[in-house]
LUMMARDO-391094 format. One record per residue (C-alpha): residue in three letters; x, y, z. Coordinates in steps of 0.05 Angstrom, whole numbers, plus 32768, in hexadecimal, padded with zeros to 4 digits. Each point is the difference from the previous one (the first is absolute). Layout:
ALAXYZ;...
//
This chain:
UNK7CEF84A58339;UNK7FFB7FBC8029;UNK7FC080058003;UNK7FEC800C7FBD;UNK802E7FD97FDA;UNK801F7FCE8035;UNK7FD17FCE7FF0;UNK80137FF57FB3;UNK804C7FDD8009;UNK7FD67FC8801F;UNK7FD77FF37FCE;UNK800D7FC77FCC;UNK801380127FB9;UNK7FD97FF67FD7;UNK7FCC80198018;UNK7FB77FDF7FE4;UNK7FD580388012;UNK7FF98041802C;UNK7FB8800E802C;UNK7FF5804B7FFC;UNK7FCB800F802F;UNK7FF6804F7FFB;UNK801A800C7FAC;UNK7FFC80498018;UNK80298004803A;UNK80347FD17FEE;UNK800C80187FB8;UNK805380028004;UNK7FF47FAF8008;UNK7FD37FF57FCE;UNK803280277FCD;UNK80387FE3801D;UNK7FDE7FBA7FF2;UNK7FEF80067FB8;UNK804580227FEA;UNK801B7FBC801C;UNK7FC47FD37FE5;UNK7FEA7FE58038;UNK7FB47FF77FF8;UNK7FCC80238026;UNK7FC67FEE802F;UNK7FE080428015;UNK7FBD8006802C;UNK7FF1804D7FD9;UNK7FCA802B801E;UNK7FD480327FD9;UNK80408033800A;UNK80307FD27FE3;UNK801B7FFE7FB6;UNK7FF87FB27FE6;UNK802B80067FC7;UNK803E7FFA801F;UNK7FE67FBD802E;UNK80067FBE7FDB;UNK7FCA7FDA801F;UNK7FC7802D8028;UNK7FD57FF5803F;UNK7FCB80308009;UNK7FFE8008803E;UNK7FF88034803E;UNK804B80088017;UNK7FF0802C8036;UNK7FDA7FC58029;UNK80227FD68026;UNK7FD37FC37FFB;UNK7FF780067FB6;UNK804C80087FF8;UNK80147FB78036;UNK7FC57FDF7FE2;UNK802380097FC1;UNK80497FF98008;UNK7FEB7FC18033;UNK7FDE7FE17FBD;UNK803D80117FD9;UNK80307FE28031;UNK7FDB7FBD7FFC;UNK800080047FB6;UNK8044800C7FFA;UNK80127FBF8040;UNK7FD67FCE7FCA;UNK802580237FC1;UNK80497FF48024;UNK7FE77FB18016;UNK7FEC7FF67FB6;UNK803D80227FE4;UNK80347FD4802A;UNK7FD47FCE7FEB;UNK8004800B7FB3;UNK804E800E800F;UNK800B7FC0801E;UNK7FD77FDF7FC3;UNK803080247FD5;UNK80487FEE8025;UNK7FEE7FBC7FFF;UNK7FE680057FBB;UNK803C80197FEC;UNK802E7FD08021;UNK7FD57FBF7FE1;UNK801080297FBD;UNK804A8001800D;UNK7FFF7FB58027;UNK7FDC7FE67FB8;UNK8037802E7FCA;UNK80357FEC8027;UNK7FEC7FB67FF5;UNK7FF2800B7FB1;UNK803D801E7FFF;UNK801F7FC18025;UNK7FD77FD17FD4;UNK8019802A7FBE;UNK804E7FF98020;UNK7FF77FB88006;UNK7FE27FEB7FC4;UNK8036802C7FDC;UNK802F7FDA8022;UNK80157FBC7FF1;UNK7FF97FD08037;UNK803A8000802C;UNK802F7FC77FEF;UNK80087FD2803E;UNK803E80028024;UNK802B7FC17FEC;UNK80297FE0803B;UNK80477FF57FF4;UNK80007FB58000;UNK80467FE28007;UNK800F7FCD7FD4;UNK802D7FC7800B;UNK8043800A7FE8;UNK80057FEA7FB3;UNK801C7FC87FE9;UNK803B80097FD2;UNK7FEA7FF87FB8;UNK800C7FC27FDE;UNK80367FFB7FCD;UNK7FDF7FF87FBB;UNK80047FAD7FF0;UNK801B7FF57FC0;UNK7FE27FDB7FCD;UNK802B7FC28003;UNK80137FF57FAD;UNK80087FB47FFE;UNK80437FF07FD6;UNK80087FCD7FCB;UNK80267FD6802E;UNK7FD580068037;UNK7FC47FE67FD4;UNK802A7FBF7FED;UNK80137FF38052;UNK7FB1800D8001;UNK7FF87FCF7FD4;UNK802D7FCA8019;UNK7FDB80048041;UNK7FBA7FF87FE7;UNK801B7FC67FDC;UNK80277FE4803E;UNK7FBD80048020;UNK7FD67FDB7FC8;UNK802A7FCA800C;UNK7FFB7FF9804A;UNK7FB880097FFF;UNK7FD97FBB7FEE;UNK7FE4800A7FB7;UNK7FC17FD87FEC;UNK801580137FB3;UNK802D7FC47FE9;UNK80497FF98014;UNK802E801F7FC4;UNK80407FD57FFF;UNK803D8024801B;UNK8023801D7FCF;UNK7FD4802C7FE7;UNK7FFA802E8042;UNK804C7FFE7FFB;UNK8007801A7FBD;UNK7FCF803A800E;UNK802D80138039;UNK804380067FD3;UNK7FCC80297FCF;UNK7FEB802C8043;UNK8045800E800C;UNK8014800C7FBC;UNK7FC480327FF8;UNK801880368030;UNK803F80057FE2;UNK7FE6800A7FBA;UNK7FD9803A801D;UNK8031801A8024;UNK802F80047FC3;UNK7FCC802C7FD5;UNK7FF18033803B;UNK8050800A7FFD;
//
């Protein structure tokens, strides 16, 4: 049982093709390989039934040198076939990984121009303690009285200053200060 059969947990699944060398003789493998669909390469003699081999070489498979001449050809074949596959794999990973590299970075680009800018981080600045908030000012409501003192100042004034204007005789400023100082009282009386 070894010896028929040992040799097939070894193999690597799945399988690209089986070499049949005598279709006749080995007929329980060529069944066994198309109920499983593995495909066929079968060097069939004028005994042998073609049908059931997927791709034929007619061939003597009772030589020796006919038989190495061909299963050395196929071995090369199938060395150049593997060195071109890992090569078209390879093409393919990397192909693959550029295609995921470039939608992951279309997907970035679509995130961030979805996304509003990010708002800079403000630093706390500490400010210098406030200063207390100054009291409202009043609008200072001048009184009737206060305009007469106003007035009596001016008036002290235009008489200390030098006047070019001609000199008024003395009783006249005098008067208008008994007026001044009747004035606020009047006004005074009519607010009350």
């Amino acid at each position: 049982m070894k010896k028929n059969i040992g040799g097939i947990r070894d193999l690597k699944w799945p399988i690209g093709a089986v070499v049949i060398v005598d279709v006749v003789k080995e007929m329980s493998a060529v069944r066994e390989a198309a109920v499983v669909g593995i495909p066929i390469v079968g060097i069939v003699d004028t005994n042998g039934d073609p049908t059931l081999v997927d791709h034929v070489i007619p061939a003597n498979d009772d030589s020796v040198r006919s038989i190495k001449l061909i299963v050395d050809n196929l071995e090369e074949a199938a060395q150049k076939g593997q060195k071109v596959a890992d090569k078209v794999a390879e093409e393919k990973r990397e192909a693959r990984k550029a295609e995921k590299e470039k939608a992951a970075a279309q997907k970035k680009e679509k995130f961030a121009a979805k996304k509003p800018a990010a708002k800079p981080v403000a630093k706390k600045v500490e400010k210098p303690a406030a200063k207390p908030a100054a009291k409202p000012v009043a609008k200072k409501v001048e009184k009737p009285v206060e305009k007469a003192a106003a007035k009596k100042v001016e008036k002290k004034v235009e008489k200390a200053a030098p006047a070019k204007e001609e000199k008024k005789p003395a009783a006249k400023p005098a008067a208008k200060k008994v007026e001044a100082k009747k004035e606020p009282k009047k006004e005074a009386a009519e607010k009350k």
